[in-house]
Each structure stands twice: as structure tokens, then as C-alpha cells.
C-alpha angles and dihedrals in degrees: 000000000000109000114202111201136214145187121216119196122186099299097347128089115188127171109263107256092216092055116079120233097175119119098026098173117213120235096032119142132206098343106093116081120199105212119184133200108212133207123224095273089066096055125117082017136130099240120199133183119223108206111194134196126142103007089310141127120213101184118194134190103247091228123216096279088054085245132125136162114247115235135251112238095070089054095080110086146020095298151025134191122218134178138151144241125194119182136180136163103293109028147009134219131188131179143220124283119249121188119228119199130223134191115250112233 
């Protein structure tokens, strides 16, 4: 497994500077791992990951180690989007998209 780690601040998600995206290979399965690091506002939240490619969104449970594979079908060409929802009783928050790039076999 490649985890590819993220930090998520209040509505931002940004790629974590000490984790190394370089080298994302296209047309990999069930080998690469999103992991986020959330602040306070997203506590006690169902947090859910929104993978994005061609028009598509691939939507994933954010599990209890705030960890989920990322799918697929958005491993198959130059780029991905990714962004986050976490939702509780009272409110929901969402962040931005960030694109992440992958190299095409």
C-alpha cells in the first residue's frame, strides 16, 4: 500500500508537504490509500471523500482511521480530483478540490 496523505483545515484541503506525490503511476488498483488529517470543525463528522475524474464522482466513507482507497476509476489517466464533506446533525462543510497528477503508463 502508498498512502497519500492530506491535511484538511476548516474548508481547505491541501496535499501534506511531508508526504510524497511524486511517481503516481496510472492504472494502479487497490494499492493507493488517501489518508486525511482533520481540524477541530470536522470532529464528531461523517466524513466522506469525493474523487473526481470525467466528469465522475467516485464518493467514499472516510473510515475510523481517517483513511479510504481510492478508487480505480480515477487511476486511469494524467489527473484526479479529490475534496471532502463532513456532515453531522446540525451542519455540513466541504472543501475545496485539488488535482492530483499521475503518471500515464
Amino acid at each position: 500500500m502508498r498512502i497519500l496523505k492530506f491535511k484538511v483545515s476548516g474548508q481547505t484541503i491541501q496535499k501534506d508537504p511531508e508526504c510524497n506525490f511524486d511517481n503516481i503511476v496510472s492504472g494502479t488498483e487497490g494499492y493507493l490509500v488517501a489518508e486525511f488529517s482533520f481540524s477541530p470543525e470536522w470532529n464528531g463528522c461523517k466524513n466522506i471523500a469525493r474523487f473526481f475524474r470525467s466528469g465522475k464522482e467516485y464518493a467514499l466513507i472516510v473510515d475510523k482511521n481517517n483513511q479510504c482507497k481510492v478508487p480505480s476509476q480515477v487511476l486511469k489517466g494524467a489527473t484526479f480530483t479529490l475534496s471532502c464533506i463532513g456532515s453531522k446533525k446540525d451542519y455540513q462543510i466541504t472543501t475545496n478540490k485539488i488535482v492530483i497528477r499521475q503518471e500515464v503508463s
